[in-house]
N, CA, C and O atoms as a GROMACS GRO file, in nm:
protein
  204
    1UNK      N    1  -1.108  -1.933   0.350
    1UNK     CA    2  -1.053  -1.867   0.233
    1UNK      C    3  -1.139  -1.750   0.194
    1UNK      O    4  -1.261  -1.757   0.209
    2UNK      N    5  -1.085  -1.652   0.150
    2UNK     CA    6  -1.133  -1.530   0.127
    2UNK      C    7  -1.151  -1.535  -0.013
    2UNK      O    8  -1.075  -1.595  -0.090
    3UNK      N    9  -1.280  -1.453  -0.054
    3UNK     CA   10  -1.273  -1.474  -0.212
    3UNK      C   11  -1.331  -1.327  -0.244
    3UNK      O   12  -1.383  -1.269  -0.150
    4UNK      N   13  -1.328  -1.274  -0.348
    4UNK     CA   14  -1.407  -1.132  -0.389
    4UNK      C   15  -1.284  -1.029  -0.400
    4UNK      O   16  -1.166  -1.060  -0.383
    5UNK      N   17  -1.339  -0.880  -0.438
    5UNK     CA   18  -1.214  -0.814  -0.498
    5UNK      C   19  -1.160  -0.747  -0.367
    5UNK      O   20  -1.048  -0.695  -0.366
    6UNK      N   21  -1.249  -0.751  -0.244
    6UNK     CA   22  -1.207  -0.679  -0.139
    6UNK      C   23  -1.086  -0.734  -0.031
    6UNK      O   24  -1.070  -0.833   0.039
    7UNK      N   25  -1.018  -0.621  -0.059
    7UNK     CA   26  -0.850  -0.697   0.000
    7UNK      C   27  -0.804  -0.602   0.146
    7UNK      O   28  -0.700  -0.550   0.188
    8UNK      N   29  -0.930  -0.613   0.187
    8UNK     CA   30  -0.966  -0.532   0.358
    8UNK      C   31  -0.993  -0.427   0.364
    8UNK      O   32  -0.976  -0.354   0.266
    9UNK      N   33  -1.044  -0.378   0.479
    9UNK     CA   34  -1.087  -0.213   0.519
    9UNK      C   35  -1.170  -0.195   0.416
    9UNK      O   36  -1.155  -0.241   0.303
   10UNK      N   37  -1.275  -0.117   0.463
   10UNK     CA   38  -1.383  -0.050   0.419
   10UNK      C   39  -1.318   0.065   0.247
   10UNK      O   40  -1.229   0.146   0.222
   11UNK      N   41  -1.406   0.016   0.192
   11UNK     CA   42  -1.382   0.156   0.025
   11UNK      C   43  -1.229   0.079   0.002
   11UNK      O   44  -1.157   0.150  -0.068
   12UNK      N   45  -1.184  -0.009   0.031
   12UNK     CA   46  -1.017  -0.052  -0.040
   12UNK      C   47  -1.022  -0.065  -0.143
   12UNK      O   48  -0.930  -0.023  -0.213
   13UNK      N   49  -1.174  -0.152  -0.219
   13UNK     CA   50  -1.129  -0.183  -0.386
   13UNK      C   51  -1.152  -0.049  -0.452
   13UNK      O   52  -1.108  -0.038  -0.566
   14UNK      N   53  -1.232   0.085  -0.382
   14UNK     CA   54  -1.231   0.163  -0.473
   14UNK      C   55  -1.104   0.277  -0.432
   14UNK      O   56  -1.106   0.378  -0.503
   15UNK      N   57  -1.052   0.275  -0.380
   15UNK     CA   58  -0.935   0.325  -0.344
   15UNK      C   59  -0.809   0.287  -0.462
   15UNK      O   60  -0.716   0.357  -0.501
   16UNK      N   61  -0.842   0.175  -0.492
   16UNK     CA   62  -0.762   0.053  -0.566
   16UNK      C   63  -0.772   0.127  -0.706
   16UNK      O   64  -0.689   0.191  -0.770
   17UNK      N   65  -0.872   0.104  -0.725
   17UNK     CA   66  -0.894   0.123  -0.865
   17UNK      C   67  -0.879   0.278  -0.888
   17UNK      O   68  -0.800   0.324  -0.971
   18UNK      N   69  -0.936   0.331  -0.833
   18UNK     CA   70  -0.886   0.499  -0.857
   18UNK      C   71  -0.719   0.510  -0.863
   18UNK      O   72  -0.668   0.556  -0.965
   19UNK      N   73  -0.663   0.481  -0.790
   19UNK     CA   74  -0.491   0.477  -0.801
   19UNK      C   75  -0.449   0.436  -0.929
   19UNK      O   76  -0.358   0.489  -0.993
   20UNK      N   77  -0.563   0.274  -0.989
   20UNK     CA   78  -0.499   0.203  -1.110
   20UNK      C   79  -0.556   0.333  -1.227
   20UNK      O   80  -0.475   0.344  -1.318
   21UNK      N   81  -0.616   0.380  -1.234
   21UNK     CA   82  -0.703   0.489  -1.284
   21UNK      C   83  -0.596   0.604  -1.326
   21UNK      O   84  -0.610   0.663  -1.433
   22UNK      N   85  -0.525   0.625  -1.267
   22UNK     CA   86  -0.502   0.761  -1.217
   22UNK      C   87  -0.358   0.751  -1.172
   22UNK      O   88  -0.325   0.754  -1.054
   23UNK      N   89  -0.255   0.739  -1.296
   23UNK     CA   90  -0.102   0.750  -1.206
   23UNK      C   91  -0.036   0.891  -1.154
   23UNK      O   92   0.071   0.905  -1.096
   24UNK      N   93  -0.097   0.956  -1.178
   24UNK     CA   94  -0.069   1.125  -1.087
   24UNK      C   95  -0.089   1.089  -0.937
   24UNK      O   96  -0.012   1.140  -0.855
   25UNK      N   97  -0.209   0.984  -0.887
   25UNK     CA   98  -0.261   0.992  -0.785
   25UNK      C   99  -0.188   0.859  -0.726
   25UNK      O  100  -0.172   0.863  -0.604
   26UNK      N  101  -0.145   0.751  -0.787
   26UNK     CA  102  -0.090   0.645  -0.750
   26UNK      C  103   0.010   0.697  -0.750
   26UNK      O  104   0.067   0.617  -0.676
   27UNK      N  105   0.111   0.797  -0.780
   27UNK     CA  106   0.242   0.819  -0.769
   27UNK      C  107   0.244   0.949  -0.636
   27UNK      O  108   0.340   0.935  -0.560
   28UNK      N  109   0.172   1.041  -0.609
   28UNK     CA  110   0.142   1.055  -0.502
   28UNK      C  111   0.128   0.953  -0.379
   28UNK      O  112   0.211   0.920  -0.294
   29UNK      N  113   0.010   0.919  -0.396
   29UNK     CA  114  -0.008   0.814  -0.267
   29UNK      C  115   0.180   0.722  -0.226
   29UNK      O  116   0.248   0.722  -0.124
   30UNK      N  117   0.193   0.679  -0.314
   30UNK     CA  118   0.322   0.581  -0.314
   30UNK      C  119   0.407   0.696  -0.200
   30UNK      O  120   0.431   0.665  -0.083
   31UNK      N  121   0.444   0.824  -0.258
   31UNK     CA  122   0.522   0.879  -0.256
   31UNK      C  123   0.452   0.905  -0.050
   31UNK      O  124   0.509   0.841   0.038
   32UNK      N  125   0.384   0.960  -0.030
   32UNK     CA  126   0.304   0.989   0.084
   32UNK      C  127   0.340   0.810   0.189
   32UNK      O  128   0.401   0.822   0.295
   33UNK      N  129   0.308   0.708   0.156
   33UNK     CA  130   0.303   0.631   0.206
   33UNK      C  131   0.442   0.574   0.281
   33UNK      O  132   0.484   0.562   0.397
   34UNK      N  133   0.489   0.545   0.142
   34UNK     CA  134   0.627   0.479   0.148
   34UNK      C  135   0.724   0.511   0.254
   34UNK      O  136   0.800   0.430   0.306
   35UNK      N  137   0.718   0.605   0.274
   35UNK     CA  138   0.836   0.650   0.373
   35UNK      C  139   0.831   0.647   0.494
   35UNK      O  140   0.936   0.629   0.556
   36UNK      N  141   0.703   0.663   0.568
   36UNK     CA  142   0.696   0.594   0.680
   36UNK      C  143   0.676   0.474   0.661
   36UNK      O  144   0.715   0.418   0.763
   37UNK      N  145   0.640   0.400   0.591
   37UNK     CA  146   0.590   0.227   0.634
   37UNK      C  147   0.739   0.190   0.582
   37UNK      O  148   0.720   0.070   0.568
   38UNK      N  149   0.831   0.203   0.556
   38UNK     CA  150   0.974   0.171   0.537
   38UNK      C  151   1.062   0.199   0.678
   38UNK      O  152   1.150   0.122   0.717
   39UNK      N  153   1.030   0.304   0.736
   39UNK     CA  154   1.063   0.314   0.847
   39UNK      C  155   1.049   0.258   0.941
   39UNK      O  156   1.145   0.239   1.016
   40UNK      N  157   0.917   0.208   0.972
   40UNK     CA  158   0.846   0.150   1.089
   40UNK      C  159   0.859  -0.003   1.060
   40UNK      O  160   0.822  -0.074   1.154
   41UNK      N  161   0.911  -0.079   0.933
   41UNK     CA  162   0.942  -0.177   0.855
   41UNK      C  163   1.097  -0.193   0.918
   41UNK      O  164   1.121  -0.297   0.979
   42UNK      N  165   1.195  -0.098   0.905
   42UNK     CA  166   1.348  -0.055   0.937
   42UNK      C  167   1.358  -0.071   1.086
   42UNK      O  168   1.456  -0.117   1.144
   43UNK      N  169   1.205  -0.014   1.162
   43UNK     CA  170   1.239  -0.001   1.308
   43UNK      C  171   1.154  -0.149   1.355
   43UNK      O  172   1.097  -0.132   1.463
   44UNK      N  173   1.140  -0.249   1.312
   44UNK     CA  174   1.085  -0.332   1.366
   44UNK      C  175   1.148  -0.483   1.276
   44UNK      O  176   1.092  -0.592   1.263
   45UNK      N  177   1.268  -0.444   1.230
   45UNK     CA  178   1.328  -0.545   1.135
   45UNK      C  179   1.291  -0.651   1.104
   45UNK      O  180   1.330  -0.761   1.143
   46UNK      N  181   1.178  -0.612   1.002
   46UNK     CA  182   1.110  -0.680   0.913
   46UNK      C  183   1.184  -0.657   0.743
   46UNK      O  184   1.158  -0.737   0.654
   47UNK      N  185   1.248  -0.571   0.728
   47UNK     CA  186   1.337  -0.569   0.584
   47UNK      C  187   1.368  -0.756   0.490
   47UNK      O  188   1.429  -0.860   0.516
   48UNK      N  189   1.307  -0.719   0.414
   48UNK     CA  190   1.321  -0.887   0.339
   48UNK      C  191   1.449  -0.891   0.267
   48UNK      O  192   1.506  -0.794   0.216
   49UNK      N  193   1.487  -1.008   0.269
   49UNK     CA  194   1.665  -1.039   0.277
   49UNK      C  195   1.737  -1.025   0.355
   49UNK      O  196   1.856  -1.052   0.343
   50UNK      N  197   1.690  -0.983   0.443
   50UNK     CA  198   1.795  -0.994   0.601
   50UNK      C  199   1.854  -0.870   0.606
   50UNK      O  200   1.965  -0.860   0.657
   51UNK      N  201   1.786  -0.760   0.554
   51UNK     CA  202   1.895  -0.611   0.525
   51UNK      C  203   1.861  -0.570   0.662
   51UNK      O  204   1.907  -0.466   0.709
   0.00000   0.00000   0.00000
C-alpha cells in the first residue's frame, strides 16, 4: 500500500498543487491534455459505460 501525497512521477504533488492554486493554469492544462488522452482512450476502447 502506498501512502504519502505523491500520486507518481517525479514533481506530481507540486504540479498538483500549482493547478489547485491557479485555475487559469488548471483550465489550460485540462484543456492541453484532454484531447489527446480521450482519443487514445476512444482508440483503445477503454470509454467507461461501454460508449
Amino acid at each position: 500500500q502506498m501512502k504519502g501525497s505523491s500520486s507518481g512521477g517525479s514533481g506530481s504533488s507540486g504540479m498538483s498543487s500549482k493547478l489547485k492554486a491557479n485555475p487559469q493554469a488548471r483550465t489550460d492544462f485540462v484543456n492541453i491534455v484532454a484531447g489527446p488522452l480521450l482519443n487514445k482512450m476512444i482508440d483503445c476502447n477503454m470509454m467507461p459505460g461501454g460508449m
